[in-house]
C-alpha positions, 0 to 999 in steps of 0.5 A: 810900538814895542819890537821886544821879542818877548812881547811879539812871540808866544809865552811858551816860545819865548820860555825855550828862547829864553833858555838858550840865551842863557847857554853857557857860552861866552856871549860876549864874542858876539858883541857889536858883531853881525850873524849871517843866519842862512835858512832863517825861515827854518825850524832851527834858523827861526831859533837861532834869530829869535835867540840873538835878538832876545840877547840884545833885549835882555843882555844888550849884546848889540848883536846885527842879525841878517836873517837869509830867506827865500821867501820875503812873505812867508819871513814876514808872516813869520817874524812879523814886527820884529822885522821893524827892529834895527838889529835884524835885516832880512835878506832876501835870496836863495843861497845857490847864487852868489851872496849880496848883503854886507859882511858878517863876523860870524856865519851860521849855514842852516839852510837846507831842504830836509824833507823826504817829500823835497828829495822826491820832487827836487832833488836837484835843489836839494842837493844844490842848497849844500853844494853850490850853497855851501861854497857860496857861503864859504866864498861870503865868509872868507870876502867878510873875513868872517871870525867863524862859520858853523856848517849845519850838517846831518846824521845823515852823513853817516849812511848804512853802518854795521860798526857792531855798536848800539851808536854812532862816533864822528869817526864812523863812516857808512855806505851810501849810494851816490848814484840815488837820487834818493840821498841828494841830501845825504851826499850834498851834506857830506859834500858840504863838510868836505867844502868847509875842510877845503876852504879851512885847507886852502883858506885859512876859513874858521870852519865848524862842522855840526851834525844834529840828529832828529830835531823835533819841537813845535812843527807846523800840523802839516809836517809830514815828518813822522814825530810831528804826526805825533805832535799833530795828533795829540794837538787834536786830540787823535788817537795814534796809528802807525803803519809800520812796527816803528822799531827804528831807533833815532837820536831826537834833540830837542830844538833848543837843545840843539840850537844851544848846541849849534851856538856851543860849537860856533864858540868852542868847536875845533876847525872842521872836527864834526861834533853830533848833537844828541841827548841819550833821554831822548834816544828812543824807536818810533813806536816809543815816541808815539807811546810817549805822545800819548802818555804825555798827556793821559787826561786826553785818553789817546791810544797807540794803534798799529794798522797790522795786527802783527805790528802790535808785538814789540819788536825784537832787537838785532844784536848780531855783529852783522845788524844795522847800527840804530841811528843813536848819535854819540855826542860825547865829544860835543859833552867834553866841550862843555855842553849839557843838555836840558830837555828830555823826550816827554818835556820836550813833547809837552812844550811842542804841544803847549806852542801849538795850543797857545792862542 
C-alpha cells in the first residue's frame, strides 16, 4: 500500500503542505532528526506533521515525527494510513502529566485549548495545558537535551491596550484581568512564555516564543469561531448574518502561512524573543471578512446581513489617543528574519472553501 502524503490526503490540502515544504529555511538542520509535535490533532499540529512527513517524501530529510494527542481515535480518524509509516509515532497523553515517549532534537509545543466555549466549560484544563503542560514540556526538552523548542503562544498575551496605535509590537503590553476566569487562556499563555525564559534562564533551554495572530483555513463546519462560520456558510451555500456590527479589527494569518512562520522562527528566532505572525493583506473587521466570504465567490449570489437594522451603517473608526488598540499584529520582526508571506485574505478563503468542498 502507498503511505505517501500526497496520495492519502486531499489535492488541495496537499497544494498548502506542499507550499510549506518549500519555505525558505535550512531544512537540512532536521536531518536524521526527531520533532516532538504537541497538540498534533490540531488545526495547526495537523500541519505541522503533514508538513515533516511530505519532507521526507519529497526531499528525503529522514525526519521522525512524534505526533502527541489526547485522543488515539480521533488521530487515527484523522491521519489515517499514515500512521502505518515509520517516520511518525503517535503519542498518546495529555501534556499536563509528565512525558513519556524517547527523546527529541527539537520540540513544537502546540497544544493548547483555544476555544471560547472551552474557557467556559473548562477553564481549569485550559489553563492547565500552558502552566503545568508548558513545564512539562520544557522539563522532556531539557532531559532530551533537545537542539530547540518553539513555544506556541497567542495575541492574546497582549490584553486591553491603548498604545495610541493602529497595531501591536512584542514590546507592547496591555491589561488583563487574572482573577477572571475568562482569560484562563490569556494568563496561562503569558505564564507560558514567562515558563520558556525561565527554563532558558536557569537551563540553558534553546527557547522560541511565537505568538500567532487569528489562524483561519479549512476548519470543521462545526467550529464555532467567527471566521469559520463564514467559511461554513459559504460551503453551504448561506447567506451571512452577523449579529454584531462586526467592527473589531483582527490580524488573520493563514495557516500555512503561519505554520511556515512557526518552522521560520524554530530556526532563525533569537532565544525567548517573541516574534508575532501576521500578514497585513489580511488585517481586516469582522464584517470585511464576511463581505469577502461572499465576494469570493459571486456565482453563489450570497449576501451580507445584519440582524439589526442599525448594524448595517458602516462603523466609525476610533481614532482618539484614548481608543482601544485593534488587534492588528506588527510582524515586522518576524519580516527582518527573513520570513515572507504568500497567502492573502481572499486566496486564503478560497482554499479553505475548496478543502471543505473536495470529495
Amino acid at each position: 500500500m502507498d503511505y505517501n502524503v500526497q496520495s492519502n490526503i486531499k489535492k488541495t490540502v496537499f497544494s498548502d503542505i506542499k507550499e510549506i515544504t518549500n519555505t525558505n529555511v535550512d531544512w537540512n538542520r532536521f536531518d536524521g532528526k526527531t520533532v516532538l509535535i504537541t497538540g498534533a490533532g490540531g488545526f495547526i499540529g495537523y500541519y505541522l506533521v503533514l508538513t515533516f512527513l511530505a519532507r521526507n517524501d519529497l526531499y528525503s530529510n529522514n525526519i521522525k515525527v512524534l505526533a502527541l494527542v489526547r485522543n488515539r481515535e480521533r488521530a487515527e480518524k484523522k491521519f489515517g494510513v499514515l500512521l502505518e509509516r515509520d517516520d511518525i509515532e503517535l503519542v498518546v497523553a495529555d501534556v499536563t502529566n509528565r512525558l513519556e515517549c524517547e527523546r527529541a532534537d527539537f520540540v513544537i509545543h502546540a497544544a493548547s485549548q483555544a476555544s471560547n466555549i472551552q474557557f467556559e466549560t473548562d477553564p481549569v484544563g485550559t489553563i492547565n495545558a500552558n502552566l503545568s503542560g508548558t513545564s512539562n514540556i520544557l522539563d522532556f526538552a531539557f532531559e532530551s537535551k533537545s537542539e530547540s523548542v518553539l513555544v506556541v503562544s497567542s495575541l492574546k498575551v497582549y490584553g486591553a491596550l491603548h498604545n495610541g496605535k493602529n497595531s501591536i509590537s512584542e514590546d507592547d503590553i496591555g491589561y488583563i484581568d487574572f482573577t477572571s476566569y475568562k482569560n484562563c487562556y490569556a494568563v496561562g499563555k503569558r505564564a507560558s512564555e514567562t515558563l520558556a525564559a525561565s527554563y532558558c534562564k536557569q537551563f540553558g533551554l534553546n527557547v522560541k516564543i511565537a505568538r500567532p495572530s487569528y489562524i483561519y483555513g479549512a476548519s470543521s463546519l462545526t467550529d464555532d469561531r467567527v471566521w469559520a462560520q463564514f467559511i461554513a456558510n459559504v460551503v453551504r451555500h448561506e447567506n451571512i448574518l452577523l449579529k454584531s456590527n462586526g467592527a473589531a479589527n483582527r490580524s488573520f494569518c493563514y495557516v500555512t502561512d503561519t505554520v511556515s512562520a512557526l518552522i521560520y522562527i524554530m530556526l532563525n528566532g533569537e532565544n525567548v524573543t517573541p516574534y508575532n505572525i501576521s500578514y497585513e493583506k489580511s488585517d481586516t473587521t469582522i464584517r470585511n471578512f464576511a463581505k469577502t466570504a461572499c465576494e469570493v465567490f459571486p456565482e453563489r449570489n450570497m449576501t451580507l446581513a445584519f440582524a439589526n437594522p442599525e448594524d448595517a451603517k458602516e462603523p466609525e473608526i476610533d481614532a482618539s489617543a484614548l481608543a482601544k488598540t485593534p488587534e492588528i499584529l506588527d510582524s515586522s520582526r518576524l519580516r527582518a528574519l527573513g520570513w515572507k508571506p504568500l497567502v492573502d485574505l481572499k486566496e486564503g478563503i478560497r482554499r479553505a472553501v475548496g478543502i471543505l468542498e473536495e470529495d
